[in-house]
Residue frames relative to the residue before (quaternion, step in Angstrom):
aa qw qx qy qz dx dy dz
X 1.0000 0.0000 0.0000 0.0000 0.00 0.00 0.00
X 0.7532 0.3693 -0.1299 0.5287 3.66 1.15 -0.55
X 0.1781 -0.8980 0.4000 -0.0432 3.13 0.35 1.49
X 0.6172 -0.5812 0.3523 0.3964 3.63 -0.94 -0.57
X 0.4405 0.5862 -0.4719 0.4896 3.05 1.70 -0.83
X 0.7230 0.4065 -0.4281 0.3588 3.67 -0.35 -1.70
X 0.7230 0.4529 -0.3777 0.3599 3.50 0.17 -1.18
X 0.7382 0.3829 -0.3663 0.4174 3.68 0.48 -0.13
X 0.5774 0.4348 -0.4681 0.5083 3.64 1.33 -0.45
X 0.6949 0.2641 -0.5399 0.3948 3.78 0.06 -0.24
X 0.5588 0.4299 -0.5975 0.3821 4.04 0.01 -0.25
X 0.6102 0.5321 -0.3949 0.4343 3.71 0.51 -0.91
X 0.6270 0.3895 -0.3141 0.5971 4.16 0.26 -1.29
X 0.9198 0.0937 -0.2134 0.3157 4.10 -0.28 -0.55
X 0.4016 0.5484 -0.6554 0.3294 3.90 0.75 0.62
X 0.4918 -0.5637 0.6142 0.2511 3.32 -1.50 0.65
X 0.6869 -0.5570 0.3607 0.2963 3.18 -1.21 1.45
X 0.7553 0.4550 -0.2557 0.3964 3.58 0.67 -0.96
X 0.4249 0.7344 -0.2542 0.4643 3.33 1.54 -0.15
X 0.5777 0.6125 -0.4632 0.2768 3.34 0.36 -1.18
X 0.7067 -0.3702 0.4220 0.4308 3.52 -1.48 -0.09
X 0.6864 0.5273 -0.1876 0.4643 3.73 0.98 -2.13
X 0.5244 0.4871 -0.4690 0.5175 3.62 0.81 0.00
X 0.4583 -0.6150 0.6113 0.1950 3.27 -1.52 0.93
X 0.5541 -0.6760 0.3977 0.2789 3.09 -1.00 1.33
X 0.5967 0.5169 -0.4029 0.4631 4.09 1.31 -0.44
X 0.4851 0.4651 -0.4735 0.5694 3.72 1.09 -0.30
X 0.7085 0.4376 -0.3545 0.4253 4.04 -0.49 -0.88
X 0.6394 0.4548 -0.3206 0.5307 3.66 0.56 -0.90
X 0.8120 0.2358 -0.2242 0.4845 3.87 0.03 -0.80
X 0.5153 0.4491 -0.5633 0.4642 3.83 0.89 0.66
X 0.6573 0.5556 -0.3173 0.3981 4.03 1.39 -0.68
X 0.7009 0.5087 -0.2093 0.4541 2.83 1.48 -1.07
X 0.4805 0.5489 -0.3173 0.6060 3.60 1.55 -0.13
X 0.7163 0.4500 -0.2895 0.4479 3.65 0.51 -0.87
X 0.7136 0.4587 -0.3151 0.4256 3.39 1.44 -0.22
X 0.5386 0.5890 -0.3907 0.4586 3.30 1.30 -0.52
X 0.6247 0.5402 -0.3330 0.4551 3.74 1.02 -0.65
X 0.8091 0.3515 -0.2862 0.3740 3.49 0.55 -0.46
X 0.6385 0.5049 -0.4060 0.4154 2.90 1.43 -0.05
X 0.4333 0.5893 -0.4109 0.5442 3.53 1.40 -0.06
X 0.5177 0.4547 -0.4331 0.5811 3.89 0.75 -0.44
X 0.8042 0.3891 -0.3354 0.2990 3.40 -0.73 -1.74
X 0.7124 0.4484 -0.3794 0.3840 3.49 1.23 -0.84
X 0.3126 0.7770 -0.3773 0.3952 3.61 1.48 -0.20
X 0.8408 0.2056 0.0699 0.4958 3.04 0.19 -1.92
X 0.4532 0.3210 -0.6507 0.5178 3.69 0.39 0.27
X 0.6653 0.6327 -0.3384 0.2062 3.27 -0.09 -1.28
X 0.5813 0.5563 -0.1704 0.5688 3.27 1.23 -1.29
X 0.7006 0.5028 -0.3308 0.3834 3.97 0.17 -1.31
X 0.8094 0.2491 -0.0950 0.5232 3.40 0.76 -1.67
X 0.6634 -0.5146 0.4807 0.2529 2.91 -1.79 0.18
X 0.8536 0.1625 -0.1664 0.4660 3.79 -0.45 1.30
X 0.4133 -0.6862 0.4124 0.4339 3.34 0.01 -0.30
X 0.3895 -0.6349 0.6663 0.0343 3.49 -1.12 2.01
X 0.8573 0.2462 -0.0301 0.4512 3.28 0.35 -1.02
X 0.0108 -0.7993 0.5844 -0.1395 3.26 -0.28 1.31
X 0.1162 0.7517 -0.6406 0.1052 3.76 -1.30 1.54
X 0.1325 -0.9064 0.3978 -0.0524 3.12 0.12 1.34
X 0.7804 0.2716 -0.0171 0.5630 4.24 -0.07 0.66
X 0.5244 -0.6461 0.4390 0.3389 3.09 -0.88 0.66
X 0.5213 0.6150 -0.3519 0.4757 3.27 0.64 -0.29
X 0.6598 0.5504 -0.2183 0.4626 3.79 1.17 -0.89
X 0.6619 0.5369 -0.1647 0.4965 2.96 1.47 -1.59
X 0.7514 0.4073 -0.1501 0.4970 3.64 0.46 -0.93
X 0.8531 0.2183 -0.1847 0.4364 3.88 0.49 -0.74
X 0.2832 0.6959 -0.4487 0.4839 3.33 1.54 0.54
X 0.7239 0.4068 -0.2115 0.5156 3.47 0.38 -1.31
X 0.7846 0.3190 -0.3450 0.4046 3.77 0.00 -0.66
X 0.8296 0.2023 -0.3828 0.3525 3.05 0.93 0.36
X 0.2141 0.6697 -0.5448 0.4570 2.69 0.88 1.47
X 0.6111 0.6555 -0.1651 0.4118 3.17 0.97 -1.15
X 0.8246 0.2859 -0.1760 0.4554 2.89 1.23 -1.08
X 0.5279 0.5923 -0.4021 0.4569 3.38 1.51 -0.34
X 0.6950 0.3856 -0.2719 0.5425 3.61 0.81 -0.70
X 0.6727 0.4425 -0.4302 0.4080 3.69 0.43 -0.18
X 0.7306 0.4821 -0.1281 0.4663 3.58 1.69 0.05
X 0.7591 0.0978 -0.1891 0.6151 3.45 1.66 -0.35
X 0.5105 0.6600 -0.4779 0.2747 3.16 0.82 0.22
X 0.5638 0.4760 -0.4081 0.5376 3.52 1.37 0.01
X 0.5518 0.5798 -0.4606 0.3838 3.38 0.58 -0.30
X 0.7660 0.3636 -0.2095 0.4870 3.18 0.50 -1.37
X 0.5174 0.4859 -0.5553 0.4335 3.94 0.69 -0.37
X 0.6039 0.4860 -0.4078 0.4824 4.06 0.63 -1.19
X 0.7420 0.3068 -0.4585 0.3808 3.73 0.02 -1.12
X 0.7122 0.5723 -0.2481 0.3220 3.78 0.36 -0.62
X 0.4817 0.7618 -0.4191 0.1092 3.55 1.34 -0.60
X 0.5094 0.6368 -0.4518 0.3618 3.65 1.39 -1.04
X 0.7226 0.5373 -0.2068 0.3825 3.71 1.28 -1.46
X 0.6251 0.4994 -0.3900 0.4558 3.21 1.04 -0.62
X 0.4997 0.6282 -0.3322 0.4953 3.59 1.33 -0.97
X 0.8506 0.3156 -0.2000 0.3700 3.63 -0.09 -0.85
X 0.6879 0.5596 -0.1663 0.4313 3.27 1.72 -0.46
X 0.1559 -0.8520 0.3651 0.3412 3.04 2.42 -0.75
X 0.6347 -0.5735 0.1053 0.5070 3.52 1.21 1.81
X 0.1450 0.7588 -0.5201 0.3642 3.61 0.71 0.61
X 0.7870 0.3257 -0.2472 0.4619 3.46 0.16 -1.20
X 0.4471 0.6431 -0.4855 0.3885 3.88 1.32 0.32
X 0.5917 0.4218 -0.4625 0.5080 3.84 0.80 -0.18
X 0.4700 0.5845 -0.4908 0.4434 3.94 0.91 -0.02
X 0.7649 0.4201 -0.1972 0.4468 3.58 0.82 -1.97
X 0.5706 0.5696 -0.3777 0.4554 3.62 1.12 -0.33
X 0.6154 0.6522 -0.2061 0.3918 3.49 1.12 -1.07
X 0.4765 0.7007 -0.2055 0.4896 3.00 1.76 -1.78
X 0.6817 0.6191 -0.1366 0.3651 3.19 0.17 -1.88
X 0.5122 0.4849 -0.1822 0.6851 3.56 0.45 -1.63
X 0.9272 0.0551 -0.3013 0.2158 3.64 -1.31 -0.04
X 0.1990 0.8495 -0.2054 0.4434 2.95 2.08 0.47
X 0.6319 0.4858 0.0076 0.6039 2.75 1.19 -2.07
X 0.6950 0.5326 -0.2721 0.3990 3.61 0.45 -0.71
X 0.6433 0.3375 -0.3171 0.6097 3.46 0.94 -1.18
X 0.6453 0.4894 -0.5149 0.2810 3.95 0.35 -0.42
X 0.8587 0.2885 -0.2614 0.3333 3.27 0.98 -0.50
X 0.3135 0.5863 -0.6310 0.3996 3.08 1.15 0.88
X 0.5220 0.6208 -0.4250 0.4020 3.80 0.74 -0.89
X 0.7769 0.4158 -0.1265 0.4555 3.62 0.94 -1.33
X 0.1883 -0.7934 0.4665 0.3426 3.54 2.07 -0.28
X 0.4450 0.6267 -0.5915 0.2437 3.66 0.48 1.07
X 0.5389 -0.7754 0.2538 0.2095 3.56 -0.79 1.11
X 0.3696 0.6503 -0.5926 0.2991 3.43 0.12 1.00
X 0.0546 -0.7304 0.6746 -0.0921 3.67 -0.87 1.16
X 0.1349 0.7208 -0.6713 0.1077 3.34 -1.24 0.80
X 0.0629 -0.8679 0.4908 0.0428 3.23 -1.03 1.75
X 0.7189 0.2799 -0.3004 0.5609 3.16 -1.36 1.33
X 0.6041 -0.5972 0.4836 0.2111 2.91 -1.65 1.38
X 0.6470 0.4763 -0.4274 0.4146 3.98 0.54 -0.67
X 0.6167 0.4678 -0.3912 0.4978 3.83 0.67 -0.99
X 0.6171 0.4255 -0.4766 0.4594 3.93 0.19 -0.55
X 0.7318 0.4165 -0.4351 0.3189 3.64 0.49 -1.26
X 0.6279 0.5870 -0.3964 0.3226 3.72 1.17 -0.71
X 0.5272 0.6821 -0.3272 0.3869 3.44 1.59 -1.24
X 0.8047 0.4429 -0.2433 0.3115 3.38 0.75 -1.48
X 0.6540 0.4874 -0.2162 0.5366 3.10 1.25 -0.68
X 0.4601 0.5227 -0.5026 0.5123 3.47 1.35 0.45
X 0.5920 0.5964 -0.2349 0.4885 3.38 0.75 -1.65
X 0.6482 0.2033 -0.4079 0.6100 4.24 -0.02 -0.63
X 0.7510 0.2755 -0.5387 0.2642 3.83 -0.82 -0.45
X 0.6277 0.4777 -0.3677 0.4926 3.62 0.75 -0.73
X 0.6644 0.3640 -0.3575 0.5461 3.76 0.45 -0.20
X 0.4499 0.6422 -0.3115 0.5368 3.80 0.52 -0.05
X 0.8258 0.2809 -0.0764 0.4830 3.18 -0.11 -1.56
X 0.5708 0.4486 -0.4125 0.5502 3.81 1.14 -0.10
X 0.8053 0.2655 -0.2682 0.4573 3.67 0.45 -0.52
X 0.2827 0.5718 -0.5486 0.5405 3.28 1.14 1.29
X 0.8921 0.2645 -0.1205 0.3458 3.15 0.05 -1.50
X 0.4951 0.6458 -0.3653 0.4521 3.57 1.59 0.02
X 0.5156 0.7567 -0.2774 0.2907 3.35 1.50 -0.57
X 0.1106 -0.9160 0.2077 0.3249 3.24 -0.04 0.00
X 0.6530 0.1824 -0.4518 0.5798 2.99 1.54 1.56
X 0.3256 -0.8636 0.3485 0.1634 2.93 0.84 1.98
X 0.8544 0.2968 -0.1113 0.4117 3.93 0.22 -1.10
X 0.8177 -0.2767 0.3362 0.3765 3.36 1.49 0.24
X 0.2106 -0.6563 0.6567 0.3060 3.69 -1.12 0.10
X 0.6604 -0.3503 0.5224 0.4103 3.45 -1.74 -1.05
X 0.7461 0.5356 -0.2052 0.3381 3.11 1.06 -0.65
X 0.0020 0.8152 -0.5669 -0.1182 3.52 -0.30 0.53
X 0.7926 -0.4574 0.2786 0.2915 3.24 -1.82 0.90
X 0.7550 0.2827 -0.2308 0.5447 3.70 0.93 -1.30
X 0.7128 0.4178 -0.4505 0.3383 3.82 0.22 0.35
């Protein structure tokens, strides 16, 4: 009942234009890496906003801009690790315990860039978990709307 055709018309209707294959792979990287700098300007919004003072602290452009890529890269490097070490938890948690490994991740990022003295501080393990889980909906909701039929056709696959 699931053919190839469908499966290629819906990757075709919902990759984001910048996606494609013919897109240079430095264009795709600096639309992600752009999609991260935005959410972390959110997450710092709204942690900021929730708690009292400022948990989350990015300071300079330098903060703003090399915060994210290495994020990018800290998560694009242990976060499998830790999904493998954790699977028994995700299993029992029904993937729940992934806003922990996301959290993980987030202060990760912190000690990397103290190493790199680039300003981004966040205190305490609960602000990171709020940050991160700021960061996936705001990062989410950009690669919704980057899409470039963001909500879908009329058409579905089984009719």
């Amino acid at each position: 009942m699931f053919d190839r055709v469908i499966f290629v018309r819906y990757i075709d209707q919902t990759e984001p234009p910048w996606d494609r294959g013919d897109v240079p792979w430095i264009i795709r990287m600096a639309v992600r890496w752009g999609m991260t700098v935005l959410a972390f300007l959110a997450a710092e919004w709204f942690v900021n906003g929730v708690w009292d003072g400022e948990p989350v602290s990015i300071q300079g452009a330098e903060g703003y801009l090399a915060a994210p890529a290495i994020f990018v890269a800290v998560r694009a490097v242990v976060r499998p690790v830790l999904i493998f070490l954790t699977c028994p938890l995700q299993l029992l948690t029904l993937g729940l315990f992934m806003l922990i490994v996301n959290a993980l991740v987030v202060i990760l990022t912190e000690e990397v860039c103290d190493w790199f003295e680039v300003n981004f501080a966040i205190d305490g393990f609960w602000a990171a978990l709020v940050f991160a889980l700021a960061v996936s909906v705001v990062s989410f909701v950009l690669s919704r709307f980057l899409r470039r039929n963001p909500f879908g056709g009329t058409r579905r696959w089984w009719s």
